[in-house]
C-alpha positions in Angstrom: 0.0 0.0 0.0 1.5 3.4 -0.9 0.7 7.0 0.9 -2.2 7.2 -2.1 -3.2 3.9 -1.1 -7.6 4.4 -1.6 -10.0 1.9 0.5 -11.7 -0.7 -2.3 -15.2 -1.7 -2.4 -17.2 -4.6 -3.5 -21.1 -3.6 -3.9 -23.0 -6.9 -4.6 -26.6 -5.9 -6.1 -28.2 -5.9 -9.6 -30.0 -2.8 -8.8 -29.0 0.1 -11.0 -30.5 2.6 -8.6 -29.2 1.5 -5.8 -25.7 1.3 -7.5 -26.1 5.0 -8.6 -26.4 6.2 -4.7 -23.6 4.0 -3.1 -21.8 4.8 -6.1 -22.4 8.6 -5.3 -21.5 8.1 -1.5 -18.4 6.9 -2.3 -16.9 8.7 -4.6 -17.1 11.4 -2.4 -15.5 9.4 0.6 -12.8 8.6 -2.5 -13.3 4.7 -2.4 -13.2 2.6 -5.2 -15.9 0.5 -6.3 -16.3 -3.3 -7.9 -19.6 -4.6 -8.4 -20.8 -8.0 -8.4 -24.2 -8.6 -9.5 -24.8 -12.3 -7.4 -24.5 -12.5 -4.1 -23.1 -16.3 -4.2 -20.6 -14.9 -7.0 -19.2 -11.9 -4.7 -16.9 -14.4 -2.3 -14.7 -15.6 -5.4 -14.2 -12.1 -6.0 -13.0 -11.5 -2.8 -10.7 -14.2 -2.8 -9.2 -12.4 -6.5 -9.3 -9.0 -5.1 -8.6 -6.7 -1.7 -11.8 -5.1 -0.6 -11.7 -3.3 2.3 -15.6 -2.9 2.1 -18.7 -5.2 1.2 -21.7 -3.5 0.4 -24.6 -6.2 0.3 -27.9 -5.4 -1.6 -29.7 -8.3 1.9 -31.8 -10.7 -0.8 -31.7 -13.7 2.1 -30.7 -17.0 1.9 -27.5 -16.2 -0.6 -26.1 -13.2 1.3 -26.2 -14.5 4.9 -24.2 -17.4 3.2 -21.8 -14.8 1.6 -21.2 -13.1 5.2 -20.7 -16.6 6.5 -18.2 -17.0 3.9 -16.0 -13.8 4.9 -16.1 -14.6 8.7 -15.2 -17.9 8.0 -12.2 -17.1 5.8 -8.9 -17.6 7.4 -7.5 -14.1 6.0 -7.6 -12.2 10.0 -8.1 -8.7 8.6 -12.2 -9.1 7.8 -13.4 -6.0 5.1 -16.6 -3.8 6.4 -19.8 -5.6 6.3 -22.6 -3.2 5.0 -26.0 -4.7 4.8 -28.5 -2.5 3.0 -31.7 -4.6 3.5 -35.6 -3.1 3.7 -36.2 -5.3 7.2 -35.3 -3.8 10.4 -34.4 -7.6 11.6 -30.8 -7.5 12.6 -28.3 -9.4 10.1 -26.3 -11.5 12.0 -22.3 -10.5 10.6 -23.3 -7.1 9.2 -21.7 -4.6 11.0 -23.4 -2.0 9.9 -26.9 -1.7 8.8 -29.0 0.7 5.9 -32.2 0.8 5.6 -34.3 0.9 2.6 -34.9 3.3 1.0 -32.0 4.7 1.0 -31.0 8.5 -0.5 -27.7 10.3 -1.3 -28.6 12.2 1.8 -29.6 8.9 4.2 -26.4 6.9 2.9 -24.3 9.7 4.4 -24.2 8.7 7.5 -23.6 5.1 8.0 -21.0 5.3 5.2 -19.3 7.4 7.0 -19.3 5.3 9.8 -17.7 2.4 7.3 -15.0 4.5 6.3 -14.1 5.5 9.9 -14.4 1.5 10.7 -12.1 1.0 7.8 -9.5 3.6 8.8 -9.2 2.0 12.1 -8.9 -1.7 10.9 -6.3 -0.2 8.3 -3.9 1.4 11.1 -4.1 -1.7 13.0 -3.2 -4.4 10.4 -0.7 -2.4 8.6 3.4 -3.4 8.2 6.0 -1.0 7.2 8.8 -2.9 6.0 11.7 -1.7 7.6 15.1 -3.4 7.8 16.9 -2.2 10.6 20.0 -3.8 12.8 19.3 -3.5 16.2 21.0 -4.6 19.9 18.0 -5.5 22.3 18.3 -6.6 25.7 16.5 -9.4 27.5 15.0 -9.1 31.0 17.9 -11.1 32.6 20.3 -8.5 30.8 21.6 -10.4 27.5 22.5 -8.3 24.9 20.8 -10.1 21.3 21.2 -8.8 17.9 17.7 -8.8 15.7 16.8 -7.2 13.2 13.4 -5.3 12.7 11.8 -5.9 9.6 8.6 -4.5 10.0 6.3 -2.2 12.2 2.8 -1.3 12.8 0.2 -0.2 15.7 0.2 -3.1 16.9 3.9 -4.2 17.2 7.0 -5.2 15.3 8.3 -8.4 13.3 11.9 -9.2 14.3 14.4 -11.8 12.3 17.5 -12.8 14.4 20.1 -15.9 14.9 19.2 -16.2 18.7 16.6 -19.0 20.0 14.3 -17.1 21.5 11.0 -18.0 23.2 7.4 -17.0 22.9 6.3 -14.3 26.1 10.0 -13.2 26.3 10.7 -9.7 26.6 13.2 -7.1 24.7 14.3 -4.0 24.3 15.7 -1.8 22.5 16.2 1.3 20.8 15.2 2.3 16.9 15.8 5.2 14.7 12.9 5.3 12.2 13.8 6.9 8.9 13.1 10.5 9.5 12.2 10.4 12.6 13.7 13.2 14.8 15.5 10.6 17.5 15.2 6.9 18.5 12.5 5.4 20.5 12.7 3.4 23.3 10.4 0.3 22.7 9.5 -2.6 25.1 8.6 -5.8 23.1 6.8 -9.4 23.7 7.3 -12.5 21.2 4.4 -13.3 20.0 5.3 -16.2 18.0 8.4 -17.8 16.8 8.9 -19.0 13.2 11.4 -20.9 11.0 15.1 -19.3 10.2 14.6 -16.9 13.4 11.5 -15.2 12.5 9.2 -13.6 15.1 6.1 -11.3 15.6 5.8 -9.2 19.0 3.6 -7.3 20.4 4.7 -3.6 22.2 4.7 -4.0 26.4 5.8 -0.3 26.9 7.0 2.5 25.4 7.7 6.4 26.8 4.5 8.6 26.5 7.1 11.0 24.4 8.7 8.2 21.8 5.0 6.5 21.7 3.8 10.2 20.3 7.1 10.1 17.8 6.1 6.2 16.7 2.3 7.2 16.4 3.3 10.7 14.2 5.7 8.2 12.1 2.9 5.5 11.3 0.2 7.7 10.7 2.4 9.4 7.8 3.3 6.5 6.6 0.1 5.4 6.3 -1.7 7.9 4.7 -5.1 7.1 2.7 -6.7 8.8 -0.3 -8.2 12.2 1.4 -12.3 12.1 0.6 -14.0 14.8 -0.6 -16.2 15.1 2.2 -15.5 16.0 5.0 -15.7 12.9 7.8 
């Protein structure tokens, strides 16, 4: 994903009207939009494609069994589920619900609430690929040399020649590129994988170089700017 990276839609209806309004909403939120006219053709789409949002035009038996689909698949990061549906039942996987009929000015709302859902799962799952040397120290005061080969919100992904075990603790200290000084990062291992792989999750880090780290990643990770404003 690149700092012009735009959030991808697949809108699964055969209803030309209703196509024209979602269409309408989000353009202006600056998503792009796929369509698939069957609900039980939309999942082999998904599989081809990376949508960050489903918009499903409810028609029963075939969505709920497209929804089941997405929560099933073993991809973690899930798109937005919107249900557009002229029941006020609730749809069991949806997580967020239109009502029919729906106008330019009604859609408004709960797509904005989509986006916002989709800017938050985005900051969370994203990795910037780094590859940076670094001396960490273990709590019994070993020094280790890794390597950090990725970052995100959520943590870091390490590579190193030292056996080290799942809920062990490191630290160390990281220059980002452009950043204006190092921060001081506490680290757990996750999970340990073949030729010293590892995925860890952050423990502590100063209130100041947590500020530094979140400035970094959110430029870094910069979406398409919508029109509107959200």
């Amino acid at each position: 994903m690149t700092s012009e990276m735009a959030f991808e839609c697949l809108f699964v209806s055969s209803d030309p009207e209703l196509f024209r309004i979602i269409a309408g909403i989000l353009r202006e939120l600056s998503v792009s939009i796929d369509v698939c006219l069957r609900a039980s053709k939309a999942f082999d789409m998904l599989q081809k494609g990376n949508a960050d949002l489903v918009v499903i035009d409810w028609e029963g038996a075939d969505s709920s069994e497209l929804v089941q689909q997405i929560w099933q698949d073993h991809r973690s990061k899930k798109p937005t589920l919107v249900a557009i549906s002229s029941s006020d039942t609730p749809l069991p996987g949806a997580h967020i619900m239109v009502r029919k009929p729906i106008t330019l000015d009604s859609g408004v709302k709960p797509f904005k609430a989509a986006y916002q859902r989709m800017l938050m799962d985005y900051r969370k799952h994203v990795r910037h690929a780094l590859m940076l040397p670094v001396s960490a120290t273990t709590e019994d005061g070993k020094e280790v040399a890794v390597t950090v080969t990725d970052i995100g919100d959520g943590g870091v992904g390490l590579s190193g020649r030292e056996n080290l075990t799942v809920g062990e603790v490191l630290t160390f200290r990281l220059l980002l590129p452009g950043a204006p000084r190092e921060v001081l990062v506490h680290v757990r291992v996750l999970w340990t994988r073949d030729y010293g792989r590892m995925g860890c999750e952050y423990v502590r880090i100063p209130p100041v170089d947590l500020l530094i780290l979140h400035d970094w990643l959110k430029a870094k990770g910069q979406v398409k700017r919508p029109r509107m404003a959200i």
